[in-house]
N, CA, C and O atoms as a GROMACS GRO file, in nm:
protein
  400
    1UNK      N    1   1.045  -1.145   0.611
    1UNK     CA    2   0.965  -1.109   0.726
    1UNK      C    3   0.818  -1.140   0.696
    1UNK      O    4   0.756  -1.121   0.592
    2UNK      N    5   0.780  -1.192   0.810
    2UNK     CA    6   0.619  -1.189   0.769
    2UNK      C    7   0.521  -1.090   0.763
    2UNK      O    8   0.533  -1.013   0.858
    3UNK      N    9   0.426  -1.063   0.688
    3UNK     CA   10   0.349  -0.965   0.647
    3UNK      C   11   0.173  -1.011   0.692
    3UNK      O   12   0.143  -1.122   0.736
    4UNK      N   13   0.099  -0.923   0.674
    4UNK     CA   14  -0.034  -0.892   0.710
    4UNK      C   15  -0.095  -0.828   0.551
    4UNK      O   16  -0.077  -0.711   0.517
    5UNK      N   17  -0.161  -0.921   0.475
    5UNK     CA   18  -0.226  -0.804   0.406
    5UNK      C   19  -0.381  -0.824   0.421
    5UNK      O   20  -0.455  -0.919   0.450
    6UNK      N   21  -0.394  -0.701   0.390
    6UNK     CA   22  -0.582  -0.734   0.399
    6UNK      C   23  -0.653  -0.651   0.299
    6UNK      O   24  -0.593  -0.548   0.268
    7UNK      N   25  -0.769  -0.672   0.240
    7UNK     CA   26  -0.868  -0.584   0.163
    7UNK      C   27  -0.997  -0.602   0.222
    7UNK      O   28  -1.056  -0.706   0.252
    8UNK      N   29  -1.035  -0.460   0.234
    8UNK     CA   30  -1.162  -0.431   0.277
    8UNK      C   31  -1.251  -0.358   0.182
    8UNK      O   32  -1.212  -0.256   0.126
    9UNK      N   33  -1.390  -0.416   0.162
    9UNK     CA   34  -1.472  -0.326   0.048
    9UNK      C   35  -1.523  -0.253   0.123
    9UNK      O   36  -1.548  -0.270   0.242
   10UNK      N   37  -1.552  -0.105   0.013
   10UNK     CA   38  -1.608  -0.026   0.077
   10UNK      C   39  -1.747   0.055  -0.056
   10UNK      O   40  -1.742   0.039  -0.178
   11UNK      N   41  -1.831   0.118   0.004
   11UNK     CA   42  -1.919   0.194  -0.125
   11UNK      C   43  -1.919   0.361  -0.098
   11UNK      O   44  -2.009   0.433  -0.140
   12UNK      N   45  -1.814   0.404  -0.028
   12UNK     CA   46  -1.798   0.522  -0.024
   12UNK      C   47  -1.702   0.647  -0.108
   12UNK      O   48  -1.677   0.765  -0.083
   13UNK      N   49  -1.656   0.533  -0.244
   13UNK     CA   50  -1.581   0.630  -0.326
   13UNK      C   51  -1.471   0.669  -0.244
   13UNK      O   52  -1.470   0.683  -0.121
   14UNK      N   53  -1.371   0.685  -0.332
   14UNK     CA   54  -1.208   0.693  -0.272
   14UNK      C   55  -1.185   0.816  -0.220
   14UNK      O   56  -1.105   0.833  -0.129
   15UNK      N   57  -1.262   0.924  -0.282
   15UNK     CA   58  -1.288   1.066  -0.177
   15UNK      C   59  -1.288   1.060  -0.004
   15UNK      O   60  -1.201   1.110   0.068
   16UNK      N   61  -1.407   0.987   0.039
   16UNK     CA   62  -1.460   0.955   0.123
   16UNK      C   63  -1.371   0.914   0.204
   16UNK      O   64  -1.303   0.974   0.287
   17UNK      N   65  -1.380   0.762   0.162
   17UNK     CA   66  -1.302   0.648   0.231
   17UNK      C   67  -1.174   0.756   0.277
   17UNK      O   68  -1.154   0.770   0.397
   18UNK      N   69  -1.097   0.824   0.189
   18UNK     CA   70  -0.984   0.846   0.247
   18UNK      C   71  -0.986   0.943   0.362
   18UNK      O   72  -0.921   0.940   0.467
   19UNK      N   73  -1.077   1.031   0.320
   19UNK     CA   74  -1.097   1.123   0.469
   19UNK      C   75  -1.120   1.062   0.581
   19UNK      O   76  -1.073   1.122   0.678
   20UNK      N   77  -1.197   0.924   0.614
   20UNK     CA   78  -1.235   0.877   0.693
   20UNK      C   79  -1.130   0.809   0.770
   20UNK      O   80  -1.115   0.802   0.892
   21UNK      N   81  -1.052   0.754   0.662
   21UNK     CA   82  -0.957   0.670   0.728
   21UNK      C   83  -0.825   0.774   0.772
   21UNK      O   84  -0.736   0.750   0.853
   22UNK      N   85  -0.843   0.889   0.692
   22UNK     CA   86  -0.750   1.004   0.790
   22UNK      C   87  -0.787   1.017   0.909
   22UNK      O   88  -0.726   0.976   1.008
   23UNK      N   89  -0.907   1.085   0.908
   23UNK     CA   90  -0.914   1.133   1.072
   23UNK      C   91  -0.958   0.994   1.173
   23UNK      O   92  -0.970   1.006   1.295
   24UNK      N   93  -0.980   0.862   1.099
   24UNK     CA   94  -0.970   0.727   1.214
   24UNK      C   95  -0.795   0.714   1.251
   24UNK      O   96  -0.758   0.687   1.365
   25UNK      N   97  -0.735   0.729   1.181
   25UNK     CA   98  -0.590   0.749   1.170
   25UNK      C   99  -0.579   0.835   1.353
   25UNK      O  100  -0.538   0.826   1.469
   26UNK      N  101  -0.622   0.883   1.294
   26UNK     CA  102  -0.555   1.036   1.440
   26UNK      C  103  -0.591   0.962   1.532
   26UNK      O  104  -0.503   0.940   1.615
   27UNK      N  105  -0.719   0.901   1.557
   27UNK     CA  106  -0.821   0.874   1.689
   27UNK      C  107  -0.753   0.743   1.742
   27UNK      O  108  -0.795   0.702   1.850
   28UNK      N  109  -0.631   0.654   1.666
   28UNK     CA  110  -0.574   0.573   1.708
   28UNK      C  111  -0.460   0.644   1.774
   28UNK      O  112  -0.421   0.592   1.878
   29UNK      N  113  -0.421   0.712   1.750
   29UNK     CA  114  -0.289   0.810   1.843
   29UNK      C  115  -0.356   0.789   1.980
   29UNK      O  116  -0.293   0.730   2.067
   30UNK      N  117  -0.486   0.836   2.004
   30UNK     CA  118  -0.551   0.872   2.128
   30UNK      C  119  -0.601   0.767   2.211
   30UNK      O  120  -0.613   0.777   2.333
   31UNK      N  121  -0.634   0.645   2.130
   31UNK     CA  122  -0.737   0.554   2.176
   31UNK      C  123  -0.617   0.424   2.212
   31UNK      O  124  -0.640   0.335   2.294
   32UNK      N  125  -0.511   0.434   2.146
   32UNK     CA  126  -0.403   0.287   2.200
   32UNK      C  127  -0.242   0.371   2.232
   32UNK      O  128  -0.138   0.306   2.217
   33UNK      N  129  -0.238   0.496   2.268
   33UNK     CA  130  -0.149   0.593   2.344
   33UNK      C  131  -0.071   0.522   2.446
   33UNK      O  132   0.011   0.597   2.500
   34UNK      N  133  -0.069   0.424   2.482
   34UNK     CA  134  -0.038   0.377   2.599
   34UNK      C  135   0.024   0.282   2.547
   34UNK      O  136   0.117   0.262   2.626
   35UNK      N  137   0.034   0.196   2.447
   35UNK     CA  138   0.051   0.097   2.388
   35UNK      C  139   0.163   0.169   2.218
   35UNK      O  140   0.275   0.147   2.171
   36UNK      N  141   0.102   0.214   2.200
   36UNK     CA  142   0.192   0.286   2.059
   36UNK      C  143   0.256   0.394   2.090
   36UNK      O  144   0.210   0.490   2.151
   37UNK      N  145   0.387   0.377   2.040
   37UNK     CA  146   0.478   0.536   2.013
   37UNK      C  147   0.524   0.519   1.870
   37UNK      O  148   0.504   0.438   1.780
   38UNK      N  149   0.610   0.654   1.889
   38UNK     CA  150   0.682   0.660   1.729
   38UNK      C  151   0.579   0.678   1.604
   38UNK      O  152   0.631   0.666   1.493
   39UNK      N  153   0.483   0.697   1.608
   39UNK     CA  154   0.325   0.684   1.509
   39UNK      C  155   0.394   0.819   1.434
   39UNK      O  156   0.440   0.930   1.462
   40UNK      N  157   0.365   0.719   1.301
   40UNK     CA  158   0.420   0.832   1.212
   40UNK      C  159   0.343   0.771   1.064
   40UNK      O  160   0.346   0.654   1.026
   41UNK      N  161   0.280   0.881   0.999
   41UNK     CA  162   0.191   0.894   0.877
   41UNK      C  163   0.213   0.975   0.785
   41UNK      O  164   0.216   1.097   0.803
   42UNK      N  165   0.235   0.909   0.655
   42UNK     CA  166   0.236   1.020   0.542
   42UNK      C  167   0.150   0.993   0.439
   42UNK      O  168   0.138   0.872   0.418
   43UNK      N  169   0.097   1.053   0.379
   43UNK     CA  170   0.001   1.044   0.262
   43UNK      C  171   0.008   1.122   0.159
   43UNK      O  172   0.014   1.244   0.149
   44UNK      N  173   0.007   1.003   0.052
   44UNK     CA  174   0.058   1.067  -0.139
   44UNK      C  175  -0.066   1.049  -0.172
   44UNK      O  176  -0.116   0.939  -0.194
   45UNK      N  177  -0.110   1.131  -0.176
   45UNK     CA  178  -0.301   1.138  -0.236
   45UNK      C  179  -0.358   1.005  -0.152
   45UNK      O  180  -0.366   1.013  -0.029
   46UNK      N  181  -0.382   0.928  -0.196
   46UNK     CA  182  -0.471   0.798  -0.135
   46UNK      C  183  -0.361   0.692  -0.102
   46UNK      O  184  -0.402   0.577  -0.096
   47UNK      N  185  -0.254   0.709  -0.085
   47UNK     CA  186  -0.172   0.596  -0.019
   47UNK      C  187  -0.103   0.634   0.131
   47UNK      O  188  -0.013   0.716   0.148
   48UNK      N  189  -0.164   0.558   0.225
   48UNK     CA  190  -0.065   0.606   0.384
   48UNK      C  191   0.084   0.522   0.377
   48UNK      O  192   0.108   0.401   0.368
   49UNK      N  193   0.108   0.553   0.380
   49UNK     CA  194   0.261   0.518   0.469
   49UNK      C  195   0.271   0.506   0.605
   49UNK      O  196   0.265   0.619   0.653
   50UNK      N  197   0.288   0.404   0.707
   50UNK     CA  198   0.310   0.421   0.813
   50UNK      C  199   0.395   0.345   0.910
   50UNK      O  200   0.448   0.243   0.867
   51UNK      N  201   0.412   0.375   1.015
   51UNK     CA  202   0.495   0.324   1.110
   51UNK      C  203   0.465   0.362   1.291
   51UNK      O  204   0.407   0.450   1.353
   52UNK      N  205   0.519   0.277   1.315
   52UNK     CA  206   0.526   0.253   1.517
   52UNK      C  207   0.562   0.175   1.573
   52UNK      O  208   0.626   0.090   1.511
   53UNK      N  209   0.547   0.161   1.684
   53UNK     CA  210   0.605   0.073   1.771
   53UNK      C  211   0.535   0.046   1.869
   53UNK      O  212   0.500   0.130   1.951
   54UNK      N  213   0.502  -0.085   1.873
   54UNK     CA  214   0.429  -0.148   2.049
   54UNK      C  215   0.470  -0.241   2.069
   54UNK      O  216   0.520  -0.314   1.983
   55UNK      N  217   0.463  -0.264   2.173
   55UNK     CA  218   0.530  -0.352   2.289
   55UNK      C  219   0.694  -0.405   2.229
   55UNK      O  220   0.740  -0.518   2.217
   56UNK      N  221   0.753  -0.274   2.201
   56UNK     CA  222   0.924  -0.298   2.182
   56UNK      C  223   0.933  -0.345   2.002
   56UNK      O  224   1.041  -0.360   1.945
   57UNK      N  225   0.806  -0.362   1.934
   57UNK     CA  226   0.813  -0.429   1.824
   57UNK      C  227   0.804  -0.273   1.696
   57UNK      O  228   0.735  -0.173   1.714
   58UNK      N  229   0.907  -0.302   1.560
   58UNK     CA  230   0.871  -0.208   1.512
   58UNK      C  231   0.750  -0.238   1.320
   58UNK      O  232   0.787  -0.310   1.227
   59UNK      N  233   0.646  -0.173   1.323
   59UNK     CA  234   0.547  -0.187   1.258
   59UNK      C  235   0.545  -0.101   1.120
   59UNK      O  236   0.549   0.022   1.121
   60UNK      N  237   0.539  -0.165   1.025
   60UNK     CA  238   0.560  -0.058   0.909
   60UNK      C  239   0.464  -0.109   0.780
   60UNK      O  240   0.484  -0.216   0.723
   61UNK      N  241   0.351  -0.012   0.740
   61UNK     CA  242   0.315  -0.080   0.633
   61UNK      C  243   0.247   0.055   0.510
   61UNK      O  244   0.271   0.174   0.486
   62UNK      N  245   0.180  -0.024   0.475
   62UNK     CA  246   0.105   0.125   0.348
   62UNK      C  247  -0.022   0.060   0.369
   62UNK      O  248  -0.050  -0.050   0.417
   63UNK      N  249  -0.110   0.176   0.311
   63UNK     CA  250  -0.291   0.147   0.306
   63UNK      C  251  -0.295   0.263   0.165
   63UNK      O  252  -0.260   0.381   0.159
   64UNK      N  253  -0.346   0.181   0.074
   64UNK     CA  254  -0.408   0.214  -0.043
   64UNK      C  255  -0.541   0.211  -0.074
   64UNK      O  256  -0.601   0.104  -0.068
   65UNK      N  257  -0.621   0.356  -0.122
   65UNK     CA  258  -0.762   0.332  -0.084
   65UNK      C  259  -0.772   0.376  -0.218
   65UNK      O  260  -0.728   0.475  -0.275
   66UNK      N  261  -0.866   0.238  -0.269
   66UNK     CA  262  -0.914   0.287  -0.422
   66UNK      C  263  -1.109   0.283  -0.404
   66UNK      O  264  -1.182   0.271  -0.305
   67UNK      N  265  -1.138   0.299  -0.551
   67UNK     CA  266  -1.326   0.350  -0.497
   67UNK      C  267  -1.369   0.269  -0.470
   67UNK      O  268  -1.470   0.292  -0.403
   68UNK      N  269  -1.341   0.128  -0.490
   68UNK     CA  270  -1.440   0.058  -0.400
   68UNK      C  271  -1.358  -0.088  -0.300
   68UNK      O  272  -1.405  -0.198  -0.269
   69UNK      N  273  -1.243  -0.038  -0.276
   69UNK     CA  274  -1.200  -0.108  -0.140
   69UNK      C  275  -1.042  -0.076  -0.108
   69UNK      O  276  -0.963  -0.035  -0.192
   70UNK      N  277  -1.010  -0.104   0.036
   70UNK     CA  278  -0.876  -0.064   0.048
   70UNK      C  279  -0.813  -0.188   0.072
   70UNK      O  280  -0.857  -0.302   0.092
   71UNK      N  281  -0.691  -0.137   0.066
   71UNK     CA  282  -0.586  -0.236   0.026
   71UNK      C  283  -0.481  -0.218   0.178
   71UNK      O  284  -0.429  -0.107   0.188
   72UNK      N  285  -0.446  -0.329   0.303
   72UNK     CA  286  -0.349  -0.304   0.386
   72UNK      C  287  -0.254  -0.350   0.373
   72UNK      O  288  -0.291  -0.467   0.378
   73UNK      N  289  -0.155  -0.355   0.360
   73UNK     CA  290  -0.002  -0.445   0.366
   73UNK      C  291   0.096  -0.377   0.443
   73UNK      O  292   0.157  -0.274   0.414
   74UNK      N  293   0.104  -0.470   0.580
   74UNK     CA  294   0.190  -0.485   0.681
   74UNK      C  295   0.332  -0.527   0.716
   74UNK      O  296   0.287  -0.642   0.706
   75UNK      N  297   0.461  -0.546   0.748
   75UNK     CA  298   0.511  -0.637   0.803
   75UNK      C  299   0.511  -0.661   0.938
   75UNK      O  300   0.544  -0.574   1.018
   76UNK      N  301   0.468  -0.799   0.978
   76UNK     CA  302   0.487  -0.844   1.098
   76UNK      C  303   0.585  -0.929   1.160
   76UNK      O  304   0.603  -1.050   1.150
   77UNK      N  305   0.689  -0.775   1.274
   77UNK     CA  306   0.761  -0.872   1.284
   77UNK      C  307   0.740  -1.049   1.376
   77UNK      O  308   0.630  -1.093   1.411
   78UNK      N  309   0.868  -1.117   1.396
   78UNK     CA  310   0.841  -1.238   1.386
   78UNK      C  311   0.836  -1.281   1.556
   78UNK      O  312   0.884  -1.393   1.577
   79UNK      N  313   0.800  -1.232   1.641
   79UNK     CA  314   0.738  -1.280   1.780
   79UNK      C  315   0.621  -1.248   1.775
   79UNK      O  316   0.549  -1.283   1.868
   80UNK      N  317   0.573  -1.182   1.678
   80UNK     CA  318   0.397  -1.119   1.683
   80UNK      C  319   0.331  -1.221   1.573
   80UNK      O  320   0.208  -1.228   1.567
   81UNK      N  321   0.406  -1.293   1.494
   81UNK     CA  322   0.358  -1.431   1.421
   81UNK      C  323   0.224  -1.503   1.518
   81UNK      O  324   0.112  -1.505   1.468
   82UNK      N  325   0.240  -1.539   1.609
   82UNK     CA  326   0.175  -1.598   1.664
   82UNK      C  327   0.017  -1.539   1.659
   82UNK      O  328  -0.090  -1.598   1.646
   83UNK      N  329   0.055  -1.378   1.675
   83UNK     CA  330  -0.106  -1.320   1.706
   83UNK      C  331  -0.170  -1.270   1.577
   83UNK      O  332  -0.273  -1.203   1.568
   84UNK      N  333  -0.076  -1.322   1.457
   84UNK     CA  334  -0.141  -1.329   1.322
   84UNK      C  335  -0.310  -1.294   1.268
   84UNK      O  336  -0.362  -1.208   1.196
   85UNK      N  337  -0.346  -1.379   1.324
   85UNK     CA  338  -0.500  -1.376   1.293
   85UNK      C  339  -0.590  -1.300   1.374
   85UNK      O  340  -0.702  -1.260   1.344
   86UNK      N  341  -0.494  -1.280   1.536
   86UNK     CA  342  -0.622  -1.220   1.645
   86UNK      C  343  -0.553  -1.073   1.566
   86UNK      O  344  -0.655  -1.005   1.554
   87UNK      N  345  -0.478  -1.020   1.529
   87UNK     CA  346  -0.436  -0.890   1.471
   87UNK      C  347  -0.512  -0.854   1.306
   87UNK      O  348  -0.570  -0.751   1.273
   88UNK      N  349  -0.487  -0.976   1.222
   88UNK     CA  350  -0.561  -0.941   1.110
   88UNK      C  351  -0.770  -0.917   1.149
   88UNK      O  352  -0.843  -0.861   1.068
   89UNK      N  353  -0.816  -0.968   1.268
   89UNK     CA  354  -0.949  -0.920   1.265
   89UNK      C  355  -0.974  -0.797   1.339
   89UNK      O  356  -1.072  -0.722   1.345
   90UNK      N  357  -0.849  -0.797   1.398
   90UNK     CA  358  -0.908  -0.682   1.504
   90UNK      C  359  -0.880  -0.519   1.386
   90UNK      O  360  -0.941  -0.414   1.403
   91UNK      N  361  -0.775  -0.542   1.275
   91UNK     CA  362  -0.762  -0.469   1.240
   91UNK      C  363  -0.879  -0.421   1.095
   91UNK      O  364  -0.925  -0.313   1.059
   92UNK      N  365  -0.889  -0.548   1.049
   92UNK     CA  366  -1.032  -0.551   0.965
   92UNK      C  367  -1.133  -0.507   1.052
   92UNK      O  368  -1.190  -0.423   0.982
   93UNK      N  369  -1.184  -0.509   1.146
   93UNK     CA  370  -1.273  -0.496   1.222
   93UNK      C  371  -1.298  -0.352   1.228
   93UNK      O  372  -1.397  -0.288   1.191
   94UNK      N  373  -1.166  -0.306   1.291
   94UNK     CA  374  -1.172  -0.149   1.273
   94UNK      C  375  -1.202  -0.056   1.138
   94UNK      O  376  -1.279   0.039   1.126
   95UNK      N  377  -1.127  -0.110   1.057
   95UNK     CA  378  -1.110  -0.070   0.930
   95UNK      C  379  -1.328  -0.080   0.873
   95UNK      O  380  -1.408   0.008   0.840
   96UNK      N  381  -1.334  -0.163   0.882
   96UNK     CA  382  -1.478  -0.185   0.838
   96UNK      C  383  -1.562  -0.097   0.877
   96UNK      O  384  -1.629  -0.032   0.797
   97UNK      N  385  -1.572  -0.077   1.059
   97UNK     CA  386  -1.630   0.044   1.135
   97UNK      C  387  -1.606   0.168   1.037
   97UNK      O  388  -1.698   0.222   0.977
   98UNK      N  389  -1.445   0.215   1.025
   98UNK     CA  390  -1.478   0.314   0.973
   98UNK      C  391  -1.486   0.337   0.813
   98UNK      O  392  -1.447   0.443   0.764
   99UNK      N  393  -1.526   0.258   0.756
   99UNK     CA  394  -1.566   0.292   0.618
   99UNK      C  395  -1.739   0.251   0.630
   99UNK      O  396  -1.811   0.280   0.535
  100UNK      N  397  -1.777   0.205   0.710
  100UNK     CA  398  -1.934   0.176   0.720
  100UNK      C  399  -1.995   0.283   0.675
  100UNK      O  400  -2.118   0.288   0.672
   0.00000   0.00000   0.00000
């Protein structure tokens, strides 16, 4: 299956970063609600686990946050191939906002 990985630097220490990217976590429940179900998160100290579903597709990956950058790895399944790259910025994009 094809995958998504990405690393993002950050200078906020792995304390930080991870709180941040918890409660950005939640604010995606709220902000793409219409578009995502099934959203489901677990966290072993600094590693998420996660999963969902949009548009009929199912999404599963981990985010590892060490002190000075995080780590995403996705699988994407294979009709969403195409939006490869408009998905890897939009999701760096976010990710960046909230470790700024």
């Amino acid at each position: 299956m094809p995958s998504i990985s990405l690393v993002v630097p950050h200078t906020l220490g792995q304390e930080e970063a991870t709180s941040r990217l918890k409660n950005g976590f939640g604010n995606i429940r709220q902000t793409y609600q219409e578009h995502v179900s099934d959203l489901e998160e677990t966290w072993d100290d600094n590693v998420l686990t996660y999963s969902f579903k949009t548009f009929g597709l199912s999404i599963k990956g981990t985010v590892t946050v060490e002190p000075s950058e995080v780590k995403l790895h996705s699988n994407l399944p294979l009709p969403a191939v195409m939006f490869k790259g408009t998905i890897e910025q939009q999701v760096r994009d976010h990710m960046t906002k909230l470790l700024a």
